[in-house]
C-alpha positions in Angstrom: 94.2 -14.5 -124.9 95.0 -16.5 -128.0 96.6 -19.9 -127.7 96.8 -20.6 -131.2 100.4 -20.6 -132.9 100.5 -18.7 -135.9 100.7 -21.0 -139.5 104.4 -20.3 -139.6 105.2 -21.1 -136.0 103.6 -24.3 -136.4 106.1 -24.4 -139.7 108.7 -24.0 -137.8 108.2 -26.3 -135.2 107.2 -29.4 -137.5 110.7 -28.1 -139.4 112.6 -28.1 -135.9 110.5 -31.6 -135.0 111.3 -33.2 -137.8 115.3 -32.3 -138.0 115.3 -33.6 -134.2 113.5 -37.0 -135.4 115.3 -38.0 -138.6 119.7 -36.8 -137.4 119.7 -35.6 -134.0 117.8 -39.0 -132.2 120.1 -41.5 -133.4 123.4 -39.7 -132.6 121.9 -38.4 -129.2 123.3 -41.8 -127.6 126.6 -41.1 -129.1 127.3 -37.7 -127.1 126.8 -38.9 -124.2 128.4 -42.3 -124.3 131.6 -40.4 -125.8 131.2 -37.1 -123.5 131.3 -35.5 -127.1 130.2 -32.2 -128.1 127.8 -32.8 -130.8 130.1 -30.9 -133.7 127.9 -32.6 -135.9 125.3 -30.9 -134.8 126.2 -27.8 -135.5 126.1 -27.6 -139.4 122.4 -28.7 -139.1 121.3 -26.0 -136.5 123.0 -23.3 -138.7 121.4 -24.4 -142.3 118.2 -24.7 -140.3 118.3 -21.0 -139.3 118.2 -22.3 -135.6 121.4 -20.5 -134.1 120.8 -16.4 -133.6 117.2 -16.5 -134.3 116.7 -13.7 -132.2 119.8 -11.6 -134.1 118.7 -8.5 -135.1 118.3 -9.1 -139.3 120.5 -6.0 -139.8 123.7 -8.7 -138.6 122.2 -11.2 -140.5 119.9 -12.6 -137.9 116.4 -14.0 -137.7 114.7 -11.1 -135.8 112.4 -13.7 -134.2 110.2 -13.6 -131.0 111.3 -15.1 -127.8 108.5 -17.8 -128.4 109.9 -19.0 -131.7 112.6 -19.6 -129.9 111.3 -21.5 -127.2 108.9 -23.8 -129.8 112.3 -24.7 -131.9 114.2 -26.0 -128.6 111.5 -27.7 -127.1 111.4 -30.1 -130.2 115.0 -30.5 -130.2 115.4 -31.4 -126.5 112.6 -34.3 -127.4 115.3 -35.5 -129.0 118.8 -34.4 -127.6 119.3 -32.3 -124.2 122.7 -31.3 -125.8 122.0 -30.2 -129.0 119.3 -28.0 -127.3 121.3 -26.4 -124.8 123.5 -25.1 -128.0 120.2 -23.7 -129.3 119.5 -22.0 -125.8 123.1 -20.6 -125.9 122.8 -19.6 -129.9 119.7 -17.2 -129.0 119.6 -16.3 -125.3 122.3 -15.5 -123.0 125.3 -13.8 -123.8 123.6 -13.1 -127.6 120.7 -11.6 -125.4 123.1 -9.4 -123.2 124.9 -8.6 -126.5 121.3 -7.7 -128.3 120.8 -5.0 -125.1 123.8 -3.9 -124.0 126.8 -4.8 -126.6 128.4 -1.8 -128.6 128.3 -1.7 -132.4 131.2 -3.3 -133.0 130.8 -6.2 -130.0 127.4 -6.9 -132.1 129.0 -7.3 -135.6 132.1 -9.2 -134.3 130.1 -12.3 -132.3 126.9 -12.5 -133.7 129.0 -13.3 -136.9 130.5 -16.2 -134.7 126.9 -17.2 -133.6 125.4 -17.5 -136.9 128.3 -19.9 -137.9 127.6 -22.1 -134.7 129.3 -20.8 -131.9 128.3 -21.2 -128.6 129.1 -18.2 -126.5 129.0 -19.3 -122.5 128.5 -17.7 -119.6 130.9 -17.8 -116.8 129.7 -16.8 -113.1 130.1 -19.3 -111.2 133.1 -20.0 -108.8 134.3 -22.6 -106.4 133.1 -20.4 -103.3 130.1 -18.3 -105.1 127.5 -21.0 -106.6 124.0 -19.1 -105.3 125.6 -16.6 -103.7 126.8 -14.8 -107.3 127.3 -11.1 -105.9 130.0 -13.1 -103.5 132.2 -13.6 -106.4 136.1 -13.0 -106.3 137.4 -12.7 -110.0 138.2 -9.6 -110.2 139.1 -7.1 -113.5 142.0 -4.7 -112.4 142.2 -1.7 -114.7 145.1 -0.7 -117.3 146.3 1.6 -119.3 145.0 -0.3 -122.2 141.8 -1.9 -120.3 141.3 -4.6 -117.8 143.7 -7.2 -116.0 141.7 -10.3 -114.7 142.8 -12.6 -112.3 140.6 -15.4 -110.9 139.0 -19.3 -111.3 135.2 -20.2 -113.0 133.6 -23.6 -112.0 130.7 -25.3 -113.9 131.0 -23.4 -116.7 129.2 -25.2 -119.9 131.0 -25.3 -122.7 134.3 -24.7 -121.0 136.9 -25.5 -123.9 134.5 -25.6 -126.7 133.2 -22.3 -126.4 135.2 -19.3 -128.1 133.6 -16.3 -126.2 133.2 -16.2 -122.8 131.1 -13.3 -120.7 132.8 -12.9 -117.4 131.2 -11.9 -114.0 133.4 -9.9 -112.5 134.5 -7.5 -110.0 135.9 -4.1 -111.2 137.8 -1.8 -108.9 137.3 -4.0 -106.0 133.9 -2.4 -105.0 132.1 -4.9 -102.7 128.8 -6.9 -103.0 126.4 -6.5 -106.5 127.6 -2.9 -107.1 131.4 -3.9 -108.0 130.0 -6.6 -109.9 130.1 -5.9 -114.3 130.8 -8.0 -117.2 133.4 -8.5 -119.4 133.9 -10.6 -122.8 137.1 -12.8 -123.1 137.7 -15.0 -126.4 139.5 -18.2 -126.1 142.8 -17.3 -127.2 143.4 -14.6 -124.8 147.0 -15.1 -123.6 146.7 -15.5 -119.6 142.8 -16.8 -120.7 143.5 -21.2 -118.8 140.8 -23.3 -120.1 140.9 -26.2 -116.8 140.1 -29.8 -116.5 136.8 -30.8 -116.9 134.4 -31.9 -114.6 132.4 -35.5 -115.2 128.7 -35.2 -114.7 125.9 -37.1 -114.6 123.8 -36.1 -117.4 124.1 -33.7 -120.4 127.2 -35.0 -121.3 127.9 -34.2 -124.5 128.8 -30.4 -123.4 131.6 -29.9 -121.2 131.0 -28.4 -117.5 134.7 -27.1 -116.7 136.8 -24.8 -114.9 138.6 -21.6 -116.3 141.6 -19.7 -114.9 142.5 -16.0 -115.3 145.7 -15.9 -115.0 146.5 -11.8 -115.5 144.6 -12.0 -118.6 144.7 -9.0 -120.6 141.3 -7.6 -122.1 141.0 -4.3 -124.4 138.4 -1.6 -122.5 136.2 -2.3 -125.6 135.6 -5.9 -124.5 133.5 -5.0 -121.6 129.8 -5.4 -121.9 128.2 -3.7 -118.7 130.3 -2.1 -116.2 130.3 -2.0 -112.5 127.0 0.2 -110.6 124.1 -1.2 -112.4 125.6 -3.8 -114.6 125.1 -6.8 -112.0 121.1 -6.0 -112.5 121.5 -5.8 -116.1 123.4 -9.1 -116.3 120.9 -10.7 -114.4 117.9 -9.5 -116.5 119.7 -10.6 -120.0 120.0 -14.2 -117.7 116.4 -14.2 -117.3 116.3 -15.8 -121.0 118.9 -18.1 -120.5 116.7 -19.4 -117.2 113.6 -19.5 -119.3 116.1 -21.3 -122.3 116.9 -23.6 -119.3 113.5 -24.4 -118.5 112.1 -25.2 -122.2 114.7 -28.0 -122.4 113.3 -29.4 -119.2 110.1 -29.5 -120.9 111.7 -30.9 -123.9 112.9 -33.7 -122.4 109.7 -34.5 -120.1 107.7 -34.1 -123.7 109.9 -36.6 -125.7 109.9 -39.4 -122.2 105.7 -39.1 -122.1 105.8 -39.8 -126.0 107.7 -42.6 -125.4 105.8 -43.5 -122.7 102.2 -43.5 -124.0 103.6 -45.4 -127.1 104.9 -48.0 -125.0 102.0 -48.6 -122.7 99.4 -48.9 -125.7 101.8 -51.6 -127.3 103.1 -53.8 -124.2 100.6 -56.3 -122.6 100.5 -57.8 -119.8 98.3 -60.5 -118.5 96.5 -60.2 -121.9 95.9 -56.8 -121.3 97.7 -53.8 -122.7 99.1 -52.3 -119.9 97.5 -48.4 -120.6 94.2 -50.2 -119.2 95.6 -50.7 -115.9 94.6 -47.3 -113.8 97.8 -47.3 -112.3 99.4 -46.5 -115.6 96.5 -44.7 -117.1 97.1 -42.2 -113.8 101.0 -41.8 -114.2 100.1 -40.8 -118.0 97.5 -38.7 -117.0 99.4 -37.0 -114.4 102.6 -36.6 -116.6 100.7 -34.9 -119.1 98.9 -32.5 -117.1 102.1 -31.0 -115.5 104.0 -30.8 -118.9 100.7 -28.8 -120.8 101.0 -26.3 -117.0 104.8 -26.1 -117.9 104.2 -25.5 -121.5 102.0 -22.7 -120.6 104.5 -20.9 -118.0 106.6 -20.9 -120.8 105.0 -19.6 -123.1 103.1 -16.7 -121.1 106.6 -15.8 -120.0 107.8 -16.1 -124.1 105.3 -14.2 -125.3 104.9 -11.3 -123.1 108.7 -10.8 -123.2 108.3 -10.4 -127.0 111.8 -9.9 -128.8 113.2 -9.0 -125.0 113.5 -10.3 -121.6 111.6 -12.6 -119.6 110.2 -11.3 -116.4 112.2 -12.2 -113.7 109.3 -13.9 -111.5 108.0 -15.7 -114.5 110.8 -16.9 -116.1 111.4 -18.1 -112.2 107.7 -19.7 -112.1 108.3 -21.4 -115.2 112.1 -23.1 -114.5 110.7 -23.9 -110.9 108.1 -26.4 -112.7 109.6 -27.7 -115.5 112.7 -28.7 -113.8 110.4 -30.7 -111.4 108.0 -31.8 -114.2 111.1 -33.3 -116.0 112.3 -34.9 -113.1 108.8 -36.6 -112.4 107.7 -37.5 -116.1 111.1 -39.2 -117.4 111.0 -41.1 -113.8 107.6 -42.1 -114.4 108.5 -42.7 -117.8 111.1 -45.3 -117.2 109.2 -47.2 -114.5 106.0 -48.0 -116.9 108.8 -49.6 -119.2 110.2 -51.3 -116.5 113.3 -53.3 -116.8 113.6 -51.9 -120.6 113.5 -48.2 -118.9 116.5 -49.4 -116.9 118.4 -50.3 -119.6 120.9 -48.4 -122.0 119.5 -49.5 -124.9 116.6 -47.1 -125.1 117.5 -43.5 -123.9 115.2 -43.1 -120.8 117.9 -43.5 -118.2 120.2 -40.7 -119.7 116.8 -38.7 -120.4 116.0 -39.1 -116.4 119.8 -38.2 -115.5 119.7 -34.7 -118.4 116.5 -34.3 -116.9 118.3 -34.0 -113.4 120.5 -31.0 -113.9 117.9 -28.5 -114.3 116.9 -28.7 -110.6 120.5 -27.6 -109.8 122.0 -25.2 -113.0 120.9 -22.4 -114.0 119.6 -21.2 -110.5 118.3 -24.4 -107.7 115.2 -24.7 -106.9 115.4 -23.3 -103.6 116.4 -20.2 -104.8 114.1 -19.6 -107.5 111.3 -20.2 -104.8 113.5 -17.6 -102.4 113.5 -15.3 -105.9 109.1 -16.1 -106.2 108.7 -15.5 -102.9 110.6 -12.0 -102.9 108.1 -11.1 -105.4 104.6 -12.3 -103.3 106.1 -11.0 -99.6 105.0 -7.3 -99.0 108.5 -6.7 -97.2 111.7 -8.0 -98.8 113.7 -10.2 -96.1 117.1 -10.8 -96.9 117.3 -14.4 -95.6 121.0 -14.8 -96.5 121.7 -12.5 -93.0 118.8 -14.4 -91.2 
């Protein structure tokens, strides 16, 4: 197994490393002070090539590997959660579900949108069907003309911001998984609500809203997978997204240990630097240990996925650690600069609070080890009936 990067991987990582270092660091504090979506941003991920990398070139795309995907937002979440969570959305996702399952002319309407910076975002969750997905109640009613869709999203990222929405819902009102298909809906879509927002914690700087379907009229060409099988297809196109999710974790855990190591060799105390204290020298040690066993559960998943999907245990595996590993390193981080770690004037304390979402979106924790466990237990038990 080779762990090398190729010479053009590392290119692009020390392009993506440097664009994260010289613009995205020093406006990172405004997005999330403001609760701003980083606009700005935008311009600099699309002239860097970093939105629809993995577009098929015959759209106008990058054609590039899951992994130089995952090396490009790593760097950038050193810098700014935000502006990495665009780049997971710009490459995996709905572009991915498009990429596998999206007809002709679904391909060469959005990914045009994606290469000028849109965000497309995914919309499953409800206010009574957070884990429990296949419980979902929007439902798409069929027309003469296509689909009628009533219903309410929750925690959607990028609610109001984003133009194209892919919508879980439930055709013909066939129970459970197998009813279950999805459907894209642009912004302006008259019936289409965009609701209030919700205030979080971390991640700020993209909004986490609610969306109403208020008899919102959809051509038949707008769906992307229809009801039988399209709940398993949804879910395998969302395996990228997870494994997007999970590189941002790492992203962030990387960028708080930097910080960290550079502040422990320069601080003394006691007329010592504080890196010669074992304490410290452990929490370093420890932090960088779980973020190279992250990196690696990422990558293996990356690469062995190729230009498609992520396999469903790994991608699992590798959200499951980096979600704790951020939590754990930008904590760790912020106590070895004490006081100044507390403070707003260095971005530890947002990095700990971004860092904080990926044991909750995307999938919790407890059910990607329910989902790891499926996979090692010689009898599936559905637990949800226990």
């Amino acid at each position: 197994m080779d762990f090398e990067l190729t010479p053009e991987q590392q290119q692009l990582r020390q392009r993506a490393r440097t664009l994260a270092d010289t613009v995205f660091a020093e406006r990172a504090r405004r997005w999330d002070e403001r609760e701003e979506y980083p606009w700005d941003n935008v311009p600099e991920l699309v002239k860097a090539g970093f939105m629809g990398m993995t577009i098929p070139a015959e759209y106008g795309g990058g054609d590039r590997p899951l992994i130089d995907v995952v090396l490009v937002i790593e760097e950038i979440a050193r810098a700014c959660g935000v502006t990495a969570r665009i780049v997971v959305e710009g490459n995996l996702g709905v572009v991915g579900a498009l990429r596998a399952y999206g007809t002709e002319a679904q391909k060469r309407r959005y990914f045009a949108w994606v290469l000028e910076g849109e965000k497309p975002a995914i919309a499953i969750s409800e206010p009574e069907a957070g884990s429990a997905a296949t419980d979902l109640e929007t439902r798409a009613e069929a027309t003469p003309a296509g689909y009628r869709v009533h219903g309410r999203k929750r925690w959607i990222t990028g609610a109001g911001t984003s133009r194209l929405y892919l919508v879980y819902a439930r055709f013909d009102d066939v129970p459970e998984a197998e009813g279950i298909g999805g459907i894209l809906v642009e912004k302006d879509t008259p019936g289409f609500v965009i609701g209030p927002r919700d205030p979080m914690m971390g991640l700020r700087g993209i909004p986490e809203g609610n969306l109403r379907f208020e008899g919102c009229e959809v051509p038949r060409e707008h769906v992307l997978v229809g009801r039988g099988d399209g709940f398993k297809k949804l879910m395998r196109a969302y395996n990228g997204q997870r494994l997007g999710a999970a590189t941002v974790a790492l992203g962030l855990a990387q960028g708080a240990y930097e910080r960290a190591l550079a502040y422990a060799t320069d601080r003394k105390q006691f007329g010592r630097q504080i890196a010669e204290f074992q304490g410290i020298r452990w929490k370093l040690s420890d932090m960088a240990l779980r973020i190279d066993a992250a990196r690696l559960l990422i990558h293996r998943a990356a690469v062995r996925a190729g230009k498609g999907f992520p396999d469903a245990l790994e991608a699992a595996k590798a959200k499951t650690f980096a979600a704790e590993t951020a939590q754990q390193v930008t904590s760790e981080a912020l106590q070895i600069h004490g006081a100044l770690g507390y403070s707003r004037t260095i971005p530890l304390e947002r990095m700990v609070r971004d860092a904080r979402m990926f044991a909750i979106g995307g999938g919790t924790l407890e059910m990607m080890r329910n989902l790891i466990a499926d996979h090692l237990l010689p009898t599936r038990v559905d637990w949800r009936k226990r």
